[in-house]
VMD Tcl script that builds the backbone (N, CA, C; Angstrom):
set m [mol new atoms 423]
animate dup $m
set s [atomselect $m all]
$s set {name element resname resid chain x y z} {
  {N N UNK 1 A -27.958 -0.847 22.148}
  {CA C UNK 1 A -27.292 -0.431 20.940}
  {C C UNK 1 A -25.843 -0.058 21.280}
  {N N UNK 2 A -24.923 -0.760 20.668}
  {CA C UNK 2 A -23.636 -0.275 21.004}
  {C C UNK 2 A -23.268 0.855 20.357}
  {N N UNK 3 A -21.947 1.221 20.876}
  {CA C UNK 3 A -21.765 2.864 20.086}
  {C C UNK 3 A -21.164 2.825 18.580}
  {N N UNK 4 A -20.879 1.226 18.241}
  {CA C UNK 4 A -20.905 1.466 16.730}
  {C C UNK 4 A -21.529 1.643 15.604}
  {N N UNK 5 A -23.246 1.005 16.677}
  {CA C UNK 5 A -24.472 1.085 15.841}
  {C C UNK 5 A -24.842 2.843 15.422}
  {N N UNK 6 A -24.202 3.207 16.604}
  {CA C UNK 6 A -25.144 4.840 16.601}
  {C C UNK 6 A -24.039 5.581 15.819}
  {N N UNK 7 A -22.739 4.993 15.509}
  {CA C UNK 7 A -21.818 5.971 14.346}
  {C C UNK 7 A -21.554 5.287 13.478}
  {N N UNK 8 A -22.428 6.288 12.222}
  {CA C UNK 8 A -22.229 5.688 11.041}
  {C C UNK 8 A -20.855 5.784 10.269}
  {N N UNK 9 A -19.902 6.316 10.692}
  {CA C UNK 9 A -18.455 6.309 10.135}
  {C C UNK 9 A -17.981 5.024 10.590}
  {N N UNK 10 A -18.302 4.423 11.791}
  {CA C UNK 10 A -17.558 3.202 12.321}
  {C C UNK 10 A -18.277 2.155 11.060}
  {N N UNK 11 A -19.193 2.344 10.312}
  {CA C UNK 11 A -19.568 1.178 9.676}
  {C C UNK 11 A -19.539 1.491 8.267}
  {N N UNK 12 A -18.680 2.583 7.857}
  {CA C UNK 12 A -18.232 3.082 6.711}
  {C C UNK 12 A -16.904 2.358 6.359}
  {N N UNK 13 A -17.086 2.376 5.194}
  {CA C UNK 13 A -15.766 1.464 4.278}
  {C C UNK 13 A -15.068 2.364 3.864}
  {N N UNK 14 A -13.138 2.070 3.990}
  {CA C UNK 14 A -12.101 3.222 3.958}
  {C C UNK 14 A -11.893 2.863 2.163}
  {N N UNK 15 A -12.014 3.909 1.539}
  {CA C UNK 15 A -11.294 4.162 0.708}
  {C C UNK 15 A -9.788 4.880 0.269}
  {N N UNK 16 A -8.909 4.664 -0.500}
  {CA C UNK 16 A -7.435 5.622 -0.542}
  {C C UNK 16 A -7.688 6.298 -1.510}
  {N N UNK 17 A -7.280 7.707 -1.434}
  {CA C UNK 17 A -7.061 8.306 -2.598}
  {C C UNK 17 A -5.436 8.484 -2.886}
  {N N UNK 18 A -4.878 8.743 -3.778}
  {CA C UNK 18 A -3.560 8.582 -4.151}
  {C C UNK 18 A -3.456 9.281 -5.300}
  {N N UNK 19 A -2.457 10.567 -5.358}
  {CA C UNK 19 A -2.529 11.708 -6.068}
  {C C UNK 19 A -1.947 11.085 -7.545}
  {N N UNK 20 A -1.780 11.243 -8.749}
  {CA C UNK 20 A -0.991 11.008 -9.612}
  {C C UNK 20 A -0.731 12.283 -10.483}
  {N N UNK 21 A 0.472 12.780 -10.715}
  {CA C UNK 21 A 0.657 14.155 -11.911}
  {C C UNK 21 A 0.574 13.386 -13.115}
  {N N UNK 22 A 0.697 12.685 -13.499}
  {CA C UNK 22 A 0.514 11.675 -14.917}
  {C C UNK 22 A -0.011 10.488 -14.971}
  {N N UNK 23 A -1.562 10.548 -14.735}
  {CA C UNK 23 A -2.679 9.569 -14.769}
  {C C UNK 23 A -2.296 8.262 -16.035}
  {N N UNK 24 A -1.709 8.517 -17.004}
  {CA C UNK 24 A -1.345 7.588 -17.578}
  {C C UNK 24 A -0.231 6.465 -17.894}
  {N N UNK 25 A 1.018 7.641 -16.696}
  {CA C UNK 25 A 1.864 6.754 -16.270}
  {C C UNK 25 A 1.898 5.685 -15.079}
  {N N UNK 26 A 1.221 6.896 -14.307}
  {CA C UNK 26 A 0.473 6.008 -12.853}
  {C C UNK 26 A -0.096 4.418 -13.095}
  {N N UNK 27 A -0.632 4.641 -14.752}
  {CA C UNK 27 A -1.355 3.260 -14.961}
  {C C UNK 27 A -0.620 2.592 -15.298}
  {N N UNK 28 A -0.168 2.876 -16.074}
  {CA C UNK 28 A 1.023 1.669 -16.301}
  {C C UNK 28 A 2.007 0.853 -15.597}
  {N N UNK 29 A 2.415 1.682 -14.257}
  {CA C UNK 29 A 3.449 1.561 -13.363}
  {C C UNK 29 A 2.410 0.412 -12.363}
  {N N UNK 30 A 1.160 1.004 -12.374}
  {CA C UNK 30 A 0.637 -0.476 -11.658}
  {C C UNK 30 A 0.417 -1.412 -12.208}
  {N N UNK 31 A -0.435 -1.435 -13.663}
  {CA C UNK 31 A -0.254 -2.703 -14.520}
  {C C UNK 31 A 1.297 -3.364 -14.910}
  {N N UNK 32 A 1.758 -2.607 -14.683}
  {CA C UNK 32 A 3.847 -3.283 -15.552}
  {C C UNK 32 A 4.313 -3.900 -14.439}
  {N N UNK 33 A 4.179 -2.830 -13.352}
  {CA C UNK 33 A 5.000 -3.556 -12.206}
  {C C UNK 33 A 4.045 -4.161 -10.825}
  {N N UNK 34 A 2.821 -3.644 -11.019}
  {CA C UNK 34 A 2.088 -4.015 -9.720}
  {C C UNK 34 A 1.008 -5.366 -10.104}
  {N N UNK 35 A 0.830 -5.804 -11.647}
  {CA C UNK 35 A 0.098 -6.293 -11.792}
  {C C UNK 35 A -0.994 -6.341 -11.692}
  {N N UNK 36 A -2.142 -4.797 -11.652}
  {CA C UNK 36 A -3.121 -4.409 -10.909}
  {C C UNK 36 A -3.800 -3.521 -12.134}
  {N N UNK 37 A -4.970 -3.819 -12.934}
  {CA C UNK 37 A -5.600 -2.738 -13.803}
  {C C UNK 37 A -6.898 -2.529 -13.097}
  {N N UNK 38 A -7.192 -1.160 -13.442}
  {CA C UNK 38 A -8.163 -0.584 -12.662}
  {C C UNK 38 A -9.917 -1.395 -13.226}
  {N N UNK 39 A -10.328 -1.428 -12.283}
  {CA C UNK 39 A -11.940 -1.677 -12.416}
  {C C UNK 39 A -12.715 -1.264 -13.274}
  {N N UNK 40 A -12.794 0.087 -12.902}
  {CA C UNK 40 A -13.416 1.109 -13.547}
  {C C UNK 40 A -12.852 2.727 -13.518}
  {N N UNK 41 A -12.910 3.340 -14.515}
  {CA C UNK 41 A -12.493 4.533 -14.250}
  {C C UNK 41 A -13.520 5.619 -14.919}
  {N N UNK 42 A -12.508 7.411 -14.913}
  {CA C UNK 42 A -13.664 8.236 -15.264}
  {C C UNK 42 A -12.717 9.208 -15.360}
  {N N UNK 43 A -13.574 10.480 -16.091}
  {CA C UNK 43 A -12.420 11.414 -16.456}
  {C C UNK 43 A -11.415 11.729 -15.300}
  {N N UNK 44 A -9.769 11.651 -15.456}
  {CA C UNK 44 A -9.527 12.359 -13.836}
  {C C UNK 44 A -9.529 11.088 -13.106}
  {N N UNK 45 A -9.665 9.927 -13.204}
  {CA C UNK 45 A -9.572 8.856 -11.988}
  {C C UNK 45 A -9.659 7.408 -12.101}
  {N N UNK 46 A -8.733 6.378 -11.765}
  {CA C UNK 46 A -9.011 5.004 -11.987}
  {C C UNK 46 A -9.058 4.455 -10.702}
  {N N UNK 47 A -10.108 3.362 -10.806}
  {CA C UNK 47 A -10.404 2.843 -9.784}
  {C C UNK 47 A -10.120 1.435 -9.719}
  {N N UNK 48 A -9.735 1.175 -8.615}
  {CA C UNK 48 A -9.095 -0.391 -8.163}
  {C C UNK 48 A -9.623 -0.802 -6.891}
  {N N UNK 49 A -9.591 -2.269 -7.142}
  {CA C UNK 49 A -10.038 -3.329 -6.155}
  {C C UNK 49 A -8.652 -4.137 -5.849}
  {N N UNK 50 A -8.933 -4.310 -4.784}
  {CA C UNK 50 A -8.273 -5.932 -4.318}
  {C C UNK 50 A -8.702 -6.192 -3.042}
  {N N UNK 51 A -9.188 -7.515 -3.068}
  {CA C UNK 51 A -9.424 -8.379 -1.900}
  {C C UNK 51 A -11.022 -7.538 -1.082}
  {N N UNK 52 A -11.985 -6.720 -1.999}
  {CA C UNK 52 A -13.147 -6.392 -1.217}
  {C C UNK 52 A -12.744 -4.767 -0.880}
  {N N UNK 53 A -11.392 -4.068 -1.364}
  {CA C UNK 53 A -11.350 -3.081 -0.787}
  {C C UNK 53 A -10.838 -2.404 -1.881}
  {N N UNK 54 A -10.978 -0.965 -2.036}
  {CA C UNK 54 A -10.585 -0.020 -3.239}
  {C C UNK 54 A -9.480 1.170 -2.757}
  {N N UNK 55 A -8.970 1.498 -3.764}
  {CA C UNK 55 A -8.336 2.809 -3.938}
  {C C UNK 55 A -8.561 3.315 -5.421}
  {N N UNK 56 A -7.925 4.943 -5.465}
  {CA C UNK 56 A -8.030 5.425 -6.308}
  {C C UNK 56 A -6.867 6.606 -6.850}
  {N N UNK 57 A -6.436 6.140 -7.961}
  {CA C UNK 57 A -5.731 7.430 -8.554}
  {C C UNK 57 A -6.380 8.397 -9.184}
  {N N UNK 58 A -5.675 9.903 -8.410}
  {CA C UNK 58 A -6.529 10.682 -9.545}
  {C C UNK 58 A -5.327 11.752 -10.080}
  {N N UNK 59 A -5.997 11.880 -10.625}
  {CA C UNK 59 A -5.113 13.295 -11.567}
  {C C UNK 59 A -4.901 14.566 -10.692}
  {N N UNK 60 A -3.699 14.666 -10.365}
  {CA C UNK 60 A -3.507 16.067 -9.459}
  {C C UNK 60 A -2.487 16.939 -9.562}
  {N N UNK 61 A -2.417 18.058 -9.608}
  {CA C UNK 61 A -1.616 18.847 -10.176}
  {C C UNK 61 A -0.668 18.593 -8.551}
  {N N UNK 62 A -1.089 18.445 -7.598}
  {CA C UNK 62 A 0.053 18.286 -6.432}
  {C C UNK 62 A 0.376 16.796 -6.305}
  {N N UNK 63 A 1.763 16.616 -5.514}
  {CA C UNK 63 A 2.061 15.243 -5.301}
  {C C UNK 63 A 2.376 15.780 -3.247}
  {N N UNK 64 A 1.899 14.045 -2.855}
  {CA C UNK 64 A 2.492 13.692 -1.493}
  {C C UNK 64 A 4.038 14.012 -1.668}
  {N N UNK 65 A 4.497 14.267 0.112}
  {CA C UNK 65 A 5.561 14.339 -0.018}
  {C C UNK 65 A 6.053 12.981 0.321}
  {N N UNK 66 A 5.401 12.044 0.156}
  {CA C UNK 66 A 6.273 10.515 0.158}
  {C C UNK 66 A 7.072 10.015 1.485}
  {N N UNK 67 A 6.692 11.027 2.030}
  {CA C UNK 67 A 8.043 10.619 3.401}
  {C C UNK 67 A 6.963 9.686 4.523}
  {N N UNK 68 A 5.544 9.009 4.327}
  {CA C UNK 68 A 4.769 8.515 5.204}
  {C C UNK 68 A 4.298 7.639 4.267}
  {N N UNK 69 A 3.692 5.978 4.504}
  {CA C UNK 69 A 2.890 5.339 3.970}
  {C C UNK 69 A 1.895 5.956 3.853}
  {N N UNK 70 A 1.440 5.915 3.030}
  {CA C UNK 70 A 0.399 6.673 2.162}
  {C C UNK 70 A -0.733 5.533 2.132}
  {N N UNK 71 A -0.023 4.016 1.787}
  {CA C UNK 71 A -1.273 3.316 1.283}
  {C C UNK 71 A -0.530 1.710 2.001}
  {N N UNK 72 A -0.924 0.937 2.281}
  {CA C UNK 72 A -0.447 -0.331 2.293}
  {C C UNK 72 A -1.274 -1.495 2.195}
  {N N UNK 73 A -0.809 -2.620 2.038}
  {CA C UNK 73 A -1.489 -3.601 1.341}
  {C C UNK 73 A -0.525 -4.796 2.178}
  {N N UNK 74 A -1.667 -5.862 2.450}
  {CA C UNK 74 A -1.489 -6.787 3.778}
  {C C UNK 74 A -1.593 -8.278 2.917}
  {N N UNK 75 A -0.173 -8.630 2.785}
  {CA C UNK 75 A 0.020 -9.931 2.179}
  {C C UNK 75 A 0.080 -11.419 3.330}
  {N N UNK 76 A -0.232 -12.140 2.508}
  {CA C UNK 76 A 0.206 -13.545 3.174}
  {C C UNK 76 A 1.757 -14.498 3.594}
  {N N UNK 77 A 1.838 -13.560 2.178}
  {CA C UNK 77 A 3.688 -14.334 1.726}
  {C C UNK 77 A 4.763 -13.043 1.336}
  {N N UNK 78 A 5.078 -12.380 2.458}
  {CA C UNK 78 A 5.908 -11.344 1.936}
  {C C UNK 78 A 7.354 -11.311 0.976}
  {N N UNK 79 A 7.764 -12.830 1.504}
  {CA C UNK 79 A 8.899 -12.774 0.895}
  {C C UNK 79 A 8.637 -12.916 -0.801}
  {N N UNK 80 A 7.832 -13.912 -1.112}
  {CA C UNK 80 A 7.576 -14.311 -2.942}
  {C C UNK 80 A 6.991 -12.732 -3.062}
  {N N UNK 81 A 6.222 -11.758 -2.293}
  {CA C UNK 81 A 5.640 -11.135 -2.881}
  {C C UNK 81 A 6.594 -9.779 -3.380}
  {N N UNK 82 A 7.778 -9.422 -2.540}
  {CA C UNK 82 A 9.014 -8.842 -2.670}
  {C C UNK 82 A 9.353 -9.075 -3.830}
  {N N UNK 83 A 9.937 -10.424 -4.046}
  {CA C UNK 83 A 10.524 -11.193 -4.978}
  {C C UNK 83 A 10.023 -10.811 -6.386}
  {N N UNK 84 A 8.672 -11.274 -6.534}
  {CA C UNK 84 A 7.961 -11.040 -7.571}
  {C C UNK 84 A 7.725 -9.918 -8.157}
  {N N UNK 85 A 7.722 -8.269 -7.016}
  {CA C UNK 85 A 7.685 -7.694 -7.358}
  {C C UNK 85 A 8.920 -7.134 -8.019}
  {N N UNK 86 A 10.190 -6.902 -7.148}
  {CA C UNK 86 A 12.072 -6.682 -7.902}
  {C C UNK 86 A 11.582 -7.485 -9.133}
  {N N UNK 87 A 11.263 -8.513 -9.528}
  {CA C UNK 87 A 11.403 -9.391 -10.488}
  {C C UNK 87 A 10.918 -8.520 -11.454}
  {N N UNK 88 A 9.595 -7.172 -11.442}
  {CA C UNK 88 A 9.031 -6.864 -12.370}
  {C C UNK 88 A 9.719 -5.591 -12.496}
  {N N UNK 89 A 10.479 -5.204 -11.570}
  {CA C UNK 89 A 11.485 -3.592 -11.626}
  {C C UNK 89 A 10.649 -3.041 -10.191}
  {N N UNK 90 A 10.150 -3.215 -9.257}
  {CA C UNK 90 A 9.861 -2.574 -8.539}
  {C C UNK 90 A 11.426 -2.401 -7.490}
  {N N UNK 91 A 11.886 -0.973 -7.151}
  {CA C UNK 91 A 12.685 -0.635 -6.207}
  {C C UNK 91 A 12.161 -0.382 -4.821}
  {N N UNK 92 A 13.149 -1.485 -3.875}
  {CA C UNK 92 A 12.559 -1.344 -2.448}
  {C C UNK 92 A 13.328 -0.723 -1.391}
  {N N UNK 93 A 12.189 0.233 -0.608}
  {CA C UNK 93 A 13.154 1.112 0.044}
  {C C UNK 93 A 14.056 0.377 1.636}
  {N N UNK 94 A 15.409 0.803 1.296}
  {CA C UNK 94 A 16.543 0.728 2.156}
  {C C UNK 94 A 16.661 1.201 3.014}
  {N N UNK 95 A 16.225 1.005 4.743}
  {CA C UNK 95 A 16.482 1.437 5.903}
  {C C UNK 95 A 17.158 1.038 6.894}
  {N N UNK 96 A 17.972 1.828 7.385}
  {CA C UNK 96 A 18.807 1.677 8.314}
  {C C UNK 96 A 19.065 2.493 9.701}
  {N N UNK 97 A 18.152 2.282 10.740}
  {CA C UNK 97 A 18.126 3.286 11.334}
  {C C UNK 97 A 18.136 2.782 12.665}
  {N N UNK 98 A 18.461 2.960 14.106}
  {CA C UNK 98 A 18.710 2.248 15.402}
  {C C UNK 98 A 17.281 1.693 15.479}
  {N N UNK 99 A 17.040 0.723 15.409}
  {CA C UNK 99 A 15.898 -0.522 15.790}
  {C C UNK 99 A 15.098 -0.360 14.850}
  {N N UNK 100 A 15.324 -0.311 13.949}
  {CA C UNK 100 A 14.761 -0.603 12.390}
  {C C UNK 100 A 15.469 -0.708 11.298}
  {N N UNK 101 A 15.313 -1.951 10.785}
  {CA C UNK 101 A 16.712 -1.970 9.081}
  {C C UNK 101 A 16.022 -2.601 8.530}
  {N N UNK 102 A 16.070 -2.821 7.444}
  {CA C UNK 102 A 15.648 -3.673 6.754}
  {C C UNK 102 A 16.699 -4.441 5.751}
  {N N UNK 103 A 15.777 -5.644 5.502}
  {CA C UNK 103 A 17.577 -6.346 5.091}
  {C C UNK 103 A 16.861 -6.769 3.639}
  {N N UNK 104 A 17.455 -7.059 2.778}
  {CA C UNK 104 A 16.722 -7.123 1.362}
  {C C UNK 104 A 15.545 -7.020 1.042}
  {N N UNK 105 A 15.005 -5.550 1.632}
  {CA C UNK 105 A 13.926 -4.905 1.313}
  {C C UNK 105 A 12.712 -4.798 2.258}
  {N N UNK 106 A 12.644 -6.405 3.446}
  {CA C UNK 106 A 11.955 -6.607 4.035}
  {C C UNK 106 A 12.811 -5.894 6.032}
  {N N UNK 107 A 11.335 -5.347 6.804}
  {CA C UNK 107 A 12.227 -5.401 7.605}
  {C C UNK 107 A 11.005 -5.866 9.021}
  {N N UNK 108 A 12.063 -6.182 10.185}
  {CA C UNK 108 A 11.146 -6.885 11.358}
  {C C UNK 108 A 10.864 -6.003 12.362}
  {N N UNK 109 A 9.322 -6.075 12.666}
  {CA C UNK 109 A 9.014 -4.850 12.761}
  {C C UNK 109 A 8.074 -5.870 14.437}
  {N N UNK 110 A 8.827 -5.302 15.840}
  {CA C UNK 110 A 8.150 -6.139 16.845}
  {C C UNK 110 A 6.729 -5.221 16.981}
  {N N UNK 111 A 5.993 -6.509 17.571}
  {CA C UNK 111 A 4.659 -5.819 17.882}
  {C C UNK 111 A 3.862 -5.896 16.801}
  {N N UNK 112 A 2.357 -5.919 17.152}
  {CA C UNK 112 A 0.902 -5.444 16.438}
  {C C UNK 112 A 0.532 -5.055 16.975}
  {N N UNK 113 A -0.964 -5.280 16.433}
  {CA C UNK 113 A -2.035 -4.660 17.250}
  {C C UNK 113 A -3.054 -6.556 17.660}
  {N N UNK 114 A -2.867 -6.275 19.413}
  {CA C UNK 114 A -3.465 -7.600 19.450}
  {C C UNK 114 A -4.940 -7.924 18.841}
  {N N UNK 115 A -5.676 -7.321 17.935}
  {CA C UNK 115 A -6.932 -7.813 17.337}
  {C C UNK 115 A -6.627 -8.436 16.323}
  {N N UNK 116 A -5.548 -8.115 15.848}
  {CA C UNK 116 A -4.696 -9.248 14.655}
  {C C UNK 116 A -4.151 -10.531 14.982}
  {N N UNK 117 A -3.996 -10.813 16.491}
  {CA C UNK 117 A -3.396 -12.107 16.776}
  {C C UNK 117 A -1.926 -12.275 16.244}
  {N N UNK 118 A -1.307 -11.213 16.084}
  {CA C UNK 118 A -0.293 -11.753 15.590}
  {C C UNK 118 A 0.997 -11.190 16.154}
  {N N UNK 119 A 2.637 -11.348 16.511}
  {CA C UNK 119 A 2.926 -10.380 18.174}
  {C C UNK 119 A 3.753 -9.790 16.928}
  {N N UNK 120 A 4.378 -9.759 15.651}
  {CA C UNK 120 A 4.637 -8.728 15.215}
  {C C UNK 120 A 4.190 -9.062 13.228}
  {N N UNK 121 A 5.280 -7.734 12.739}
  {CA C UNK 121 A 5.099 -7.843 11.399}
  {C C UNK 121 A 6.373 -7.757 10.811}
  {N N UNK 122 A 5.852 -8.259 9.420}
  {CA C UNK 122 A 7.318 -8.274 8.532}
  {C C UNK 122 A 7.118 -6.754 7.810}
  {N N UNK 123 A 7.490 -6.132 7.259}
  {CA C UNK 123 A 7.172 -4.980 6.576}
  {C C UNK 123 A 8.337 -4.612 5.226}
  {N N UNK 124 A 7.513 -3.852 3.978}
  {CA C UNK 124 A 8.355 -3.506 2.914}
  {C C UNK 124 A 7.775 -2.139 2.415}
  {N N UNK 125 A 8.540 -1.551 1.795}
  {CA C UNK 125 A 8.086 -0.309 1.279}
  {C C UNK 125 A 8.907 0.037 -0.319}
  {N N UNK 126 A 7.704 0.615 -1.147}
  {CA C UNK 126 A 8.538 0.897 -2.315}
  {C C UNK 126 A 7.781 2.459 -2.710}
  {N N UNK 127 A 8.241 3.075 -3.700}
  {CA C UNK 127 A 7.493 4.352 -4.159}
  {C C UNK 127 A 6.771 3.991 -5.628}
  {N N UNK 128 A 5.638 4.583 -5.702}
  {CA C UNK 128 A 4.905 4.454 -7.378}
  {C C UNK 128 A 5.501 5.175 -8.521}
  {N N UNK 129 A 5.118 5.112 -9.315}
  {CA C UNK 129 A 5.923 6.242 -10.200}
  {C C UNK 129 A 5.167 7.587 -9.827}
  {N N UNK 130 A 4.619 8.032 -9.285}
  {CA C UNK 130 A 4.380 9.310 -8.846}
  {C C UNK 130 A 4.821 9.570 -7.179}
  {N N UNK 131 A 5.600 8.866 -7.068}
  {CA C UNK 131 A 6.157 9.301 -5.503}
  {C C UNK 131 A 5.648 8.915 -4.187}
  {N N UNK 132 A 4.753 8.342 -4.444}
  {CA C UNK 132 A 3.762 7.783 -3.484}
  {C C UNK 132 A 4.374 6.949 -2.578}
  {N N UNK 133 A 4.746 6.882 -1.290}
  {CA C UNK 133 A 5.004 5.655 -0.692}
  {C C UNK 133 A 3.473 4.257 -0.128}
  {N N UNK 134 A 4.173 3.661 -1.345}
  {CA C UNK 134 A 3.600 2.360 -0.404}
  {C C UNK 134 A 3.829 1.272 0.256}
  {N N UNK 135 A 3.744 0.374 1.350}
  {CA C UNK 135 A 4.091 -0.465 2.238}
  {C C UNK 135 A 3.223 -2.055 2.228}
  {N N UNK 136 A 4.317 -2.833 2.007}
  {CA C UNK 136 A 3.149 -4.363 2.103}
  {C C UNK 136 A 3.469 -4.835 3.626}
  {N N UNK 137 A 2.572 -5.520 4.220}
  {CA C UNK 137 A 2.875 -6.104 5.278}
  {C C UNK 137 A 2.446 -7.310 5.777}
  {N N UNK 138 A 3.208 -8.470 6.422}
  {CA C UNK 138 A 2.714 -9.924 6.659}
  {C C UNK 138 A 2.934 -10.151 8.100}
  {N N UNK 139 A 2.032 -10.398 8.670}
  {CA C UNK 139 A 1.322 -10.357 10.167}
  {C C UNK 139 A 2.749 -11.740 11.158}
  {N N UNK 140 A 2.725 -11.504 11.390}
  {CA C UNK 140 A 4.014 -12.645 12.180}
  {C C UNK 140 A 2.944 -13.063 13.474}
  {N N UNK 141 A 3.070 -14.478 13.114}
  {CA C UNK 141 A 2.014 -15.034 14.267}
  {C C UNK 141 A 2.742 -16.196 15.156}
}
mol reanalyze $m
mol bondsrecalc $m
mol representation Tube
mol addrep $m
């Protein structure tokens, strides 16, 4: 029996939670600009899928302080997916810092993790309407 058999967290599925102070703007800001309506929801919380995996907004009187990816989401095509998103009003965050910049939104980021096969990533980051930072990323192979 390997040691993933004997821990049941290693064979547990990650869910996000993601704070929102205005559950009904939160929704909108993902349907308007993220293209994303929730699954299912419940008093206090909407729930979303993509690609086999979930998150969740809930209603919270506190917010993240935004200064860390909070949540990210692993594309194929970063550049159309940038694109598409500015196209809908999404603002992408601007960095400039010694061995990290990013240049119209996207930035090159050396290195993975070798179980990905891939030796680095492209990376983007924008905030939700509740402050949230989130990050897309496309595997460089």
């Amino acid at each position: 029996m390997s040691a993933d058999d004997r821990n049941m967290l290693a064979r547990a599925r990650v869910s996000t939670r993601l704070p929102a102070q205005d559950l009904d703007r939160a929704r909108r800001f993902y349907a308007e600009q993220l293209g994303l309506e929730p699954v299912d929801e419940r008093p206090g919380g909407l729930l979303y899928r993509c690609a086999g995996t979930e998150f969740v907004l809930f209603k919270s009187t506190g917010a993240s302080t935004g200064t860390f990816t909070q949540m990210a989401l692993e594309v194929d095509d970063i550049d159309t997916a940038v694109s598409e998103l500015k196209q809908r009003g999404v603002v992408f965050e601007e960095v400039d810092l010694p061995g990290f910049r990013t240049r119209d939104g996207i930035a090159e980021i050396e290195g993975n993790y070798p179980s990905k096969g891939a030796r680095g990533e492209r990376g983007a980051w924008f905030r939700d309407s509740e402050g949230n930072l989130l990050g897309m990323g496309e595997p460089v192979v």
